[in-house]
Structure formats: C-alpha cells, structure tokens
N, C-alpha and C positions, 0 to 999 in steps of 0.2 A: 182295189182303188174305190174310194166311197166317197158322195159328195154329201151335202146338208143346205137344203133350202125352206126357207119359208113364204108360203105365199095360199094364194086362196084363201082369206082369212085367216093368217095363221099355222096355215096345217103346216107340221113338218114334213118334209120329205125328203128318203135318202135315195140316192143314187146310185147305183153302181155298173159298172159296163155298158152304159148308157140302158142302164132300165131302173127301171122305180121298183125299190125293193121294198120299201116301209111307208107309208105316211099314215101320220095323225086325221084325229078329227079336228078341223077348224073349229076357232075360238068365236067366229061369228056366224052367222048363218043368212046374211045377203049383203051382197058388197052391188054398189048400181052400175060397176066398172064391169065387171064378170057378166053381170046382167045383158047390158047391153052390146058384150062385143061378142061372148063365147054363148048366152042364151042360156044363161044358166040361173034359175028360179031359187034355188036354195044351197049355200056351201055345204058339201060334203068331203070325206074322206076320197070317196070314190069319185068327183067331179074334182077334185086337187088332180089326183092321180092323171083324169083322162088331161086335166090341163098342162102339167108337166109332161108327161108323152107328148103333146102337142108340138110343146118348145123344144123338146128333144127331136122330133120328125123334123117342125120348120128350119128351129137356127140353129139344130146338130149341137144345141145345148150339152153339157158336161159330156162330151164324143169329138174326137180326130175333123167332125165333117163343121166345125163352129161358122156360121156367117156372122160377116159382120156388115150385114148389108140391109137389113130388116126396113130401116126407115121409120118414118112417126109412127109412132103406137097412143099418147095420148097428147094431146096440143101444151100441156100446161106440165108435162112429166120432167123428174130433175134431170134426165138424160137430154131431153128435150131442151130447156133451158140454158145447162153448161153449152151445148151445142152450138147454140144457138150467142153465148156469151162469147165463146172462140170465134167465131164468124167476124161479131162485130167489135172484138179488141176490148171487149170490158176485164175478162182476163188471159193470159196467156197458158194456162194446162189447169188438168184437172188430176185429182187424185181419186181415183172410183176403186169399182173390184169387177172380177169378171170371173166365171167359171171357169177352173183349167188354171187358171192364171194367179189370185189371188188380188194384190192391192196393185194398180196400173197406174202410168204418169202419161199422159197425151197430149199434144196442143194441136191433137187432129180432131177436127167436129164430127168428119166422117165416122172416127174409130169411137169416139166417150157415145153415140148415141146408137154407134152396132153391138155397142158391147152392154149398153144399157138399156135398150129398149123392150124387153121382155123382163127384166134382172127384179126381183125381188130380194126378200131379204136373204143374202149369201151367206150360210153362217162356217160354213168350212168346205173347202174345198182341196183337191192334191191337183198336183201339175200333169197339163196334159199337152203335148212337145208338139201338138199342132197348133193346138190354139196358142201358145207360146209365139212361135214361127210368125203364124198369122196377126199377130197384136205388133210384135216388132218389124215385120213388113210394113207393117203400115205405121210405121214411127211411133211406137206406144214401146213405154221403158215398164218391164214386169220387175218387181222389187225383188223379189224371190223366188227364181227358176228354180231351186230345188225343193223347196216342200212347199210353195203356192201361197205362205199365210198372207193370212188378211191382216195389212198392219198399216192403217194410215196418218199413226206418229213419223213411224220411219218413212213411209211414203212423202209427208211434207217435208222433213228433212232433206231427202234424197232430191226433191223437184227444186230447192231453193241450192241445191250442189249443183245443179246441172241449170240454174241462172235461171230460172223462171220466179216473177217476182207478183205476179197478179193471179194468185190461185184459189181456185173451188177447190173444196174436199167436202165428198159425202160422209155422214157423221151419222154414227146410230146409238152413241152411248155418251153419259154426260162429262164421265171420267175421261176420256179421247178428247170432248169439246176443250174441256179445262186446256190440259198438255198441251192441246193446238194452237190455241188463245195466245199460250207461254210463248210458243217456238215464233208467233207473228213478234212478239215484241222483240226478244231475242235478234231474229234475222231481221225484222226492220224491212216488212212485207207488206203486200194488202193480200187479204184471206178473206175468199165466202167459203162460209159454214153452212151448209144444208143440211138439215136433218131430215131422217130417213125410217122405215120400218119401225114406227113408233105404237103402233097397235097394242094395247095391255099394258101403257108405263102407268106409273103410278105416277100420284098425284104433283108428289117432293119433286120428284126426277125431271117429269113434265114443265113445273113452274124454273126450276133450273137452267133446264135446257132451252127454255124458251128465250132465257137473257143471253146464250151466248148465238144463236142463231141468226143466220139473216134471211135464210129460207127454211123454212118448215112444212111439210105434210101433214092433212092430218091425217093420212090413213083412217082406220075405225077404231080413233081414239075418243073417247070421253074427255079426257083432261086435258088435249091439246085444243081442245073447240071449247070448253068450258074456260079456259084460263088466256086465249092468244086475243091478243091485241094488235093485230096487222095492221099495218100502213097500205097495204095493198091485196086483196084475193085475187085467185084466176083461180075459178071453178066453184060451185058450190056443193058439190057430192062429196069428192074428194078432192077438197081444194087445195093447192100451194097458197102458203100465205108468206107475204114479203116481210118483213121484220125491221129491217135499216133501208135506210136509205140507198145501198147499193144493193140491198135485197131487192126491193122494189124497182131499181133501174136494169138489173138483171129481167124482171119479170118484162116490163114495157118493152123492152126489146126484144123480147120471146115475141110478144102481140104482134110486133111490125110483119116479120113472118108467118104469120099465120094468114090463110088465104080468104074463110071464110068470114063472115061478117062478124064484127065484135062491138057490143054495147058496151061505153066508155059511161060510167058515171058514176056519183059519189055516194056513199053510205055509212051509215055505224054497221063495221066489221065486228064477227065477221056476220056474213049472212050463210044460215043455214038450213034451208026448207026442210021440216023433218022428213016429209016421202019420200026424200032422194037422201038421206046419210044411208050409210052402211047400217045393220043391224046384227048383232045388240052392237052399239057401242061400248068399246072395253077400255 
C-alpha cells in the first residue's frame, strides 16, 4: 500500500506502511513557513523526510493511528478558512482530500481542519479502513471507500446529491476549475474555488486559474504573485489572496477568529517583501 505526497518545497514523497520509502529533492530551497515552525534553514530531501515522519508520528498521517484533532497550524491556511466558513454559515461543506481516504464531503469544521491541517499536496493515496471509520464518525462522506481516489468533479456532484448548496472545493488543476465552474451553473449552486499546491505552474495555467478562483495561495509560485490581482491578502510570505467578493468575505471572517492582533488597512496588492518569499520562486 503506497501513498504520494508533496510538500517541503515540492519534494515528492512516497509512503508506505506508514514509513517514508522515497523522496525527491525539493524544487526550492527555503520556504519562511518551515523556517519558522520546524527551524529549518534550507529544503532538502533529507529535511522533507524528517518532516513527513514528523506527521506520521504526530497525526498518525497515512497509518490506522490518523488524528483529526491537530488544530490551527497557520492563521490564514485553506483548511483554516473552510473551517472557519462552516462555523459562520458562509457555506455549508466542503470538498477536500485526506490521506487514507481520498476526495471527502464535511459540514463539520472540526473534521475539514483535522483532516487539513498538516495536508499538503496529496497526489495519490489507497484506502486505509481506519481513517475511513474515523472521517465518517465524525460525519465526513468519503466518495470512494474502495480505492481512495482523489476526484473532486464527482466529489461536487456527490455534495449537491446529498443537498448541500453553498460549497468550497479545493482545486489544484485548471481542467477541474473549468468542469466545476460547469457543474455551479448546471446545479444552480454557490461554489468557492480555492486553489491549492500551485508551486512550479506555468505561466498560461497560472493566468487561467487565476480567473476562476476566489481563493488562491501563492505557495513559491512566481506567476501566481507576478500575475494576481486580489481584492484582499492575509499574509505576506505565503499569503491567501481573496479574488471575489465572497473570496474576500471568506477571508474577513477567518480574521474575526483569529485571537492575536490584526492590522486592518488598505494597499496596492499584493504586497510582497522579498526577505520573506520562499526561495527560488518557481
């Protein structure tokens, strides 16, 4: 049983039996997120590894032992935000992915921010019948218990079957944003589109993605910080940027929550201090 994640700048990493059997070397080499939480001076292969073990020891990541208990990881993250959208009725589920599990449907805040609070980019996963168990305890609809895929066309489909009409879905590809875009007018919905693990897009793909978006990361994108045009920032390293109008009212209602101090004020976005982007940008 083998999983596939990306994260640490990139690196790939496989899984399996809950151990790290392969990763790449990272496509950047400092991200200011890793910097200041894990203390880590430069991306490597080997500094991937110890950080996937990490998430394997703490949230029993791709293993039988999965928490979904974790809690904030950063103030401004999309797991952070959907959470925090459910809370206050902006929408009613989300459609995410989770290790074990594959594409998920929740209108629980607890469950969209246990299962995403650590989660970088999932690029394949198989089913693992605890964390299955564990998601549907807690009222989270897994789209496919048998081989776990990540499919969040049928995941929207499947959330507007089961009557939910105000939904987030995380989005990492521009071909998904399209089809989704379809299925809002089709079903006759409201949809936030968040986009996600966008590190390394090209330029095309980037300016694309940008239009059907209403939340965006820039991860240690070049062409996402070169090309976005936000209505709102939260964060200036690796900042969310708001996009629509309900992009932006998503965001402000993340702020209400948040407990530390927050400077409210206006600027030509986005702003981006160079000492604090990731390096290189890709």
């Amino acid at each position: 049983m083998a999983h596939v994640m990306e994260l640490f700048g990139k690196a790939r990493v496989v899984i399996k039996d809950g151990k790290v059997m392969e990763v790449s070397e990272p496509i950047a080499d400092w991200c200011p997120i890793f910097s200041k939480f894990s203390n880590v001076s430069k991306l490597t292969s080997e500094e991937a590894k110890k950080n996937m073990e990490y998430r394997i020891s703490e949230l029993g990541m791709f293993t039988p032992k999965r928490r979904f208990d974790y809690g904030i990881f950063v103030n401004f993250g999309a797991s952070e935000i959907m959470m925090t959208g459910l809370r206050r009725g902006l929408i009613d589920c989300t459609v995410t992915v989770c290790d074990g599990a594959g594409t998920v449907i929740t209108a629980d805040p607890g469950l969209v921010q246990g299962m995403g609070a650590l989660m970088s980019g999932l690029i394949e996963t198989e089913p693992i019948d605890e964390i299955i168990a564990g998601i549907e305890s807690r009222g989270g609809f897994v789209l496919d218990k048998e081989k776990a895929s990540i499919d969040q066309i049928n995941g929207l489909i499947k959330a507007c079957d089961l009557g939910f009409r105000k939904i987030a879905v995380s989005v990492v590809s521009m071909a998904d944003a399209v089809i989704l875009r379809a299925i809002k007018k089709d079903k006759n919905i409201d949809l936030i589109l968040i986009g996600a693990h966008l590190t390394g897009i090209e330029r095309e793909e980037a300016g694309d993605l940008l239009k059907e978006m209403d939340i965006i990361t820039g991860c240690a994108s070049k062409m996402v910080r070169n090309l976005v045009t936000p209505l709102i920032q939260a964060g200036t390293s690796v900042p969310m940027f708001g996009l629509t109008q309900k992009g932006k009212e998503l965001i402000l209602e993340r702020a209400k929550e948040i407990d530390s101090p927050l400077l409210v004020n206006t600027a030509d976005l986005p702003v981006l201090p160079e000492n604090k982007q990731p390096r290189p940008l890709r």
